[in-house]
VOFI-131545 format. One line per 10 residues: number of its first residue (from 0); their letters; for each residue x, y, z of C-alpha. Coordinates in steps of 0.2 Angstrom, whole numbers, always signed. Example, Ala and Ser with C-alpha at 12.3 -4.5 7.8 and 13.67 -1.06 7.14 Angstrom:
0 = as = +62/-22/+39  +68/-5/+36
//
This chain:
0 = xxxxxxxxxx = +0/+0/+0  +6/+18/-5  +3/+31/+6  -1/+50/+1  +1/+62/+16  -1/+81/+18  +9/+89/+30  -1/+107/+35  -4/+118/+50  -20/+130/+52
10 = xxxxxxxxxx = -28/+128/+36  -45/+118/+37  -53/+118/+21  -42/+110/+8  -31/+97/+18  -46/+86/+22  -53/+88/+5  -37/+82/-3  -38/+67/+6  -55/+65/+6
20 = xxxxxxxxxx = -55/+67/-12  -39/+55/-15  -48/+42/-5  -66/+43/-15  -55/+38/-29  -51/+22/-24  -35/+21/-32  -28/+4/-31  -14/+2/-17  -15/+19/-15
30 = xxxxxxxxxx = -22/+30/+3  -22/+48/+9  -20/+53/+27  -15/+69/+36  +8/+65/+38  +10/+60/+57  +28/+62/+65  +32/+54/+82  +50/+52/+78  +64/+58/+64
40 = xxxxxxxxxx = +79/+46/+61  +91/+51/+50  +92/+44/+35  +76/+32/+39  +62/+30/+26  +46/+37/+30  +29/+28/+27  +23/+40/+13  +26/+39/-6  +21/+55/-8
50 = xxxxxxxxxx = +19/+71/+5  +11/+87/-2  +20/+102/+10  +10/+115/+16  +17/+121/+30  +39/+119/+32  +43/+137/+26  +34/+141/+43  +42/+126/+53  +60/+123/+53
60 = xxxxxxxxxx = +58/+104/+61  +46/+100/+46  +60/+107/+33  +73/+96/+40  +59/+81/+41  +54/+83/+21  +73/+84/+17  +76/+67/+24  +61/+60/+20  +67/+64/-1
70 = xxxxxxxxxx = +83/+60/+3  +75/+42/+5  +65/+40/-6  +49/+51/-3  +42/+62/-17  +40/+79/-8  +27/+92/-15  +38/+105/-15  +55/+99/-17  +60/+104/+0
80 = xxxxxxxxxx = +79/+109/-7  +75/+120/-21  +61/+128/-9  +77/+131/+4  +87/+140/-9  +75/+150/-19  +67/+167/-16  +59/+180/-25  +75/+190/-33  +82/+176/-42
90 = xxxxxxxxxx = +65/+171/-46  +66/+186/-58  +83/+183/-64  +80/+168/-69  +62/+173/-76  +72/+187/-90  +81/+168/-93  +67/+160/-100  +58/+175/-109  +45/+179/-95
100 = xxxxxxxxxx = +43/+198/-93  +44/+204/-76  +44/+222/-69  +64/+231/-67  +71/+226/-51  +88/+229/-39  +91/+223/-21  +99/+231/-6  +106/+227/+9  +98/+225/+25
110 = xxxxxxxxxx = +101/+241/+33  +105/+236/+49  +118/+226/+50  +114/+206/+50  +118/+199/+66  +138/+197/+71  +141/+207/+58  +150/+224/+57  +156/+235/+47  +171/+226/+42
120 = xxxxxxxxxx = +159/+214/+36  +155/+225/+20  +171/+229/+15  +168/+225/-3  +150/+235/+0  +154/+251/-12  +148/+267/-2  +136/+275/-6  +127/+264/-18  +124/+268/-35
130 = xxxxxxxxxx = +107/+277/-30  +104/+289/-43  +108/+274/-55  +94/+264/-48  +82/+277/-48  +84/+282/-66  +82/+262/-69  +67/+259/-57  +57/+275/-56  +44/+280/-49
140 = xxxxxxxxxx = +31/+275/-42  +39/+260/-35  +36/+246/-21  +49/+240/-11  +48/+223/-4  +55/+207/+5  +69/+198/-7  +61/+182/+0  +44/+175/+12  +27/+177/+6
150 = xxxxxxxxxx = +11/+187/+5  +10/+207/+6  +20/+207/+24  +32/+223/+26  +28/+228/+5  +28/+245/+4  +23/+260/-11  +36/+273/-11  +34/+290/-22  +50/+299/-21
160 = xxxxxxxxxx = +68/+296/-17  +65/+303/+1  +50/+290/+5  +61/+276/-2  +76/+280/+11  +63/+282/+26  +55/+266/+22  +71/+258/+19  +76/+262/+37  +62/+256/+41
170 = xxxxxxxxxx = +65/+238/+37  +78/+234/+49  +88/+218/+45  +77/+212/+29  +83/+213/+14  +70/+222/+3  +70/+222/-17  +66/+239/-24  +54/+237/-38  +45/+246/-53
180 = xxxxxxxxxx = +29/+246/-50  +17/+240/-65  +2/+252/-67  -10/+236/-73  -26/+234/-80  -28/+217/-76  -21/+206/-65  -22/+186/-64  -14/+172/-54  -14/+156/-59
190 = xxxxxxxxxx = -12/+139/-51  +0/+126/-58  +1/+109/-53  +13/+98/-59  +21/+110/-71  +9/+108/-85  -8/+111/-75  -15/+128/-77  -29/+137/-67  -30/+157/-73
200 = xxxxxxxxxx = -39/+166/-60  -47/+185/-63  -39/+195/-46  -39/+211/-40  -27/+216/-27  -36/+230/-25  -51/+223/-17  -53/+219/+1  -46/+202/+1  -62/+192/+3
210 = xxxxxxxxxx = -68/+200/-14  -50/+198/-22  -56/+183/-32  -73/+193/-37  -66/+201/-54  -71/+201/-73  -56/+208/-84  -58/+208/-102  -44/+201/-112  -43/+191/-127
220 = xxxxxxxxxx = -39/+175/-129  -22/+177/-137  -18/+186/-118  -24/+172/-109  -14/+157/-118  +3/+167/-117  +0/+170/-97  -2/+150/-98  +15/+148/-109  +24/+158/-95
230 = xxxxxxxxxx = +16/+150/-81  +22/+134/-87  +38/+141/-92  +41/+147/-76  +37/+131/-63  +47/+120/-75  +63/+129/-76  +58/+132/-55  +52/+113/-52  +40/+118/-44
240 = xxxxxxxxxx = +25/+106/-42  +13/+118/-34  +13/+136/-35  +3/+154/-41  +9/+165/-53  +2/+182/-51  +4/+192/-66  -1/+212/-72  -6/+216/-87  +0/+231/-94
250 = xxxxxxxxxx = +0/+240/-115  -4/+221/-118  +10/+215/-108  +7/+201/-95  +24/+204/-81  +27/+192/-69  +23/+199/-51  +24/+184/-40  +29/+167/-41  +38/+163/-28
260 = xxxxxxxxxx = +23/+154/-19  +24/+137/-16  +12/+135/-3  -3/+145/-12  -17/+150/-3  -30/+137/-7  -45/+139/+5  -65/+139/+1  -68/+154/+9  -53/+165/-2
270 = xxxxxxxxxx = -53/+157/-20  -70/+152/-20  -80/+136/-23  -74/+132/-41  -56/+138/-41  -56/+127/-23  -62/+112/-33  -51/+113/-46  -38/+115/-34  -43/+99/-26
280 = xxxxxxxxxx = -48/+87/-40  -33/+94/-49  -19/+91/-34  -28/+73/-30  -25/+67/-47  -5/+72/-46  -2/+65/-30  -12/+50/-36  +1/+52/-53  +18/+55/-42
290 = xxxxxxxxxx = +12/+40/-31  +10/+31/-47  +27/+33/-55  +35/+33/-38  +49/+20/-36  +56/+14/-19  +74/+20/-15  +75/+31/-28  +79/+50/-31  +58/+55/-34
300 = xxxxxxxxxx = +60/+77/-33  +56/+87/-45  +72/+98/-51  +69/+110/-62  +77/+113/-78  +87/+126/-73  +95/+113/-59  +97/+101/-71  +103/+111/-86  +118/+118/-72
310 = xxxxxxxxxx = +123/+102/-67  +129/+99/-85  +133/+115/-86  +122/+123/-95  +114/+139/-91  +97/+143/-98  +99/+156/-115  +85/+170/-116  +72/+163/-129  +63/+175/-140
320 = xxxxxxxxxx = +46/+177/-132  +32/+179/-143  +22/+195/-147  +11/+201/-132  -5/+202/-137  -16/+219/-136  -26/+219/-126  -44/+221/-130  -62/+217/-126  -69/+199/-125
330 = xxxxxxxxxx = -85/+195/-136  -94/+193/-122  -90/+194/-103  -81/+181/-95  -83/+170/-78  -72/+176/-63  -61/+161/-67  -54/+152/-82  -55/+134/-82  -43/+123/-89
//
């Protein structure tokens, strides 16, 4: 018997509908269960072919857990490696890679000092920095915002050079990235499962967040299948198997906003009865499908292309990306959410 286990930590709705939904199935040699730990031995098999994270960017202990557990054997939803080593500034970097637009970005350094640190520490910091330089590249308006972690935490819309310096004091230890900010007229984000399933959801950040998902942009066609080409794109040169891409249209330009999320917010009461059921019925059947192809003692991650293209030494070239659409009005108005 296979086992499928989710590994989460305050959300209700969608962990017991994963299972429930896994275990309606009746897969052969195949069950689902919430993941129970009552002891960590290094280098021991778990009892789970599969475990879908939800929770270890939160909890250290459950990091280290997942990492062993794929280190024997376990397919871990998210690759618990990549997900230690990636955040949101490579994440663009490696987006201009693969032909994804994404809005101008530089980072900085904390401005307080990291811990046991001093100035000696920065010696090969050059002082000032280039400010003027990043200005004239950024402008303004601007955000400036965590280089890694989640959600809209310490994110923050600066106007001017002086608000930029008072918010960056602001910050303390947290190294912020300081961003162009993209004056859209649409915005989506998009679920993808797997690296090849896609679910583009109509958003607006603008809205108090239990209406975010209540939105009706009108964009062609043409816009819609090039936001699923980066989406895909993106979580297979990331690896990710479960992630939201947040994108901003703008002159008929989808950039990338967000896609550094590899624990999506996937509650009923947020995205809504149908984008949950997709979310369900669509992460059931891949767990189903990893537990599937799982093999016993063996490497079973995801590594992205990028990973894998490194290891044998090759980097990823800029492709050309296609033409952005325009956009324009649909025939006829669309449903808060695009099925796939």
């Amino acid at each position: 018997m296979k086992k499928i286990g989710i590994l989460f930590g305050r959300e209700n709705t969608y962990p017991q509908a994963f299972v429930d939904r896994i275990n309606s199935k009746s897969p052969s040699g195949i069950v689902a269960e919430a993941v129970r730990i009552d002891k960590v031995q290094q280098a021991a098999p778990t009892e789970y072919a599969v475990i879908v994270d939800r929770i270890s960017q939160d909890v250290p202990f459950y990091r280290a857990y997942l990492k062993n557990a794929a280190i024997s054997g376990t397919a871990v939803i998210n690759n618990p490696f990549w997900w230690s080593a990636d955040e949101k500034f490579f994440n663009n970097a490696l987006a201009e890679k693969v032909g994804v637009p994404v809005p101008k970005t530089v980072i900085l350094p904390s401005f307080e000092h990291p811990e046991d640190t001093s100035d000696m520490s920065f010696r090969n910091l050059g002082y000032p920095l280039d400010w003027q330089g990043m200005f004239e590249y950024i402008g303004f308006p601007a955000f400036m915002k965590p280089f890694a972690g989640g959600g809209w935490k310490n994110v923050y819309k600066v106007h001017n050079s002086e608000e930029m310096f008072a918010t960056h004091r602001e910050t303390g230890r947290l190294v912020m990235m300081f961003q162009e900010a993209i004056d859209f007229d649409a915005y989506f984000r998009c679920y993808c499962i797997g690296g090849k399933y896609v679910r583009i959801m109509h958003y607006e950040p603008r809205n108090p967040h239990h209406l975010r998902y209540v939105a009706n942009h009108q964009v062609s066609a043409e816009m819609l299948a090039t936001i699923e080409d980066y989406v895909i794109r993106l979580n297979q040169a990331l690896g990710y198997d479960f992630n939201t891409v947040e994108f901003a249209t703008r002159d008929g330009v989808p950039y990338a906003i967000d896609f550094c999320n590899p624990a999506p917010d996937a509650d009923r009461n947020s995205v809504g009865e149908e984008n949950f059921e997709w979310v369900v019925e669509t992460s059931a059947n891949y767990a189903i499908e990893r537990a599937l192809a799982h093999k016993d003692g063996h490497d079973n991650l995801t590594w992205g292309s990028y990973l894998k293209g490194a290891t044998l030494g090759n980097l990823p070239a800029v492709p050309a990306a296609p033409e952005a659409p325009k956009a324009k009005a649909a025939p006829k108005a669309r449903k808060a959410s695009t099925k796939k």
